[in-house]
C-alpha positions, 0 to 999 in steps of 0.5 A: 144372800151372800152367794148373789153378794159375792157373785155380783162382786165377781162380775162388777170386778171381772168387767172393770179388768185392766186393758193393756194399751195397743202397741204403736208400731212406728213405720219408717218412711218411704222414699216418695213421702221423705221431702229431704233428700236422703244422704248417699248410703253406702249402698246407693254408692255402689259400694257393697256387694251381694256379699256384702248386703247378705252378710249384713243381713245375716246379723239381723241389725236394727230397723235404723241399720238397714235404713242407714245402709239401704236408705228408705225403702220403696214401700213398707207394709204391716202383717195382720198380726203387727209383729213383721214389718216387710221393707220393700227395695226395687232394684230398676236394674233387675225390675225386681223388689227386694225384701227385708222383714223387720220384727216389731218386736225386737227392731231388728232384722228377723228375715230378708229375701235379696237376689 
């Protein structure tokens, strides 16, 4: 009698776990959905090199850093898994996109590919 106590215990506690709540990933805008012009950035202003943008990169500054120095990217996607955002730059000159991967987790730059 008290094994189907106990084991009816168990499954009434073990069902009413606690779920954590899913993680909001907050995605920065894109140029096309801004309906503000954005301020020139030091980048739109010609004023960085590829040295520059590479060292830059390099130090993995946050999500507001990237935008506030490359602007809105073009396009933004999700991984599967929620933990890297990709900002996608097109560069008409070279009919190329540029990509800098941002973590979910720390906000800042984990990886980027800038030709």
């Amino acid at each position: 009698m008290h094994n189907h106590i106990i084991l009816i215990g168990l499954l009434f506690f073990s069902s009413c776990a606690v779920s954590t709540p899913p993680k909001i990933i907050k995605m920065p805008p894109t140029k096309k959905k801004v309906t503000i012009e954005q301020d020139k950035t030091i980048y739109s202003l010609g004023y960085m090199s590829e040295y520059d943008i590479w060292e830059f990169l390099k130090e993995k500054p946050s999500e507001n850093e990237v935008v506030g120095t490359f602007g809105f990217p073009d396009s933004v996607w999700l991984d599967d898994i929620e933990t890297t955002k990709f900002l996608y730059y097109f560069i008409s000159e070279m009919q190329d996109y540029n990509t800098i991967e941002i973590s979910t987790t720390t906000d800042s730059v984990s990886g980027f590919e800038w030709d």
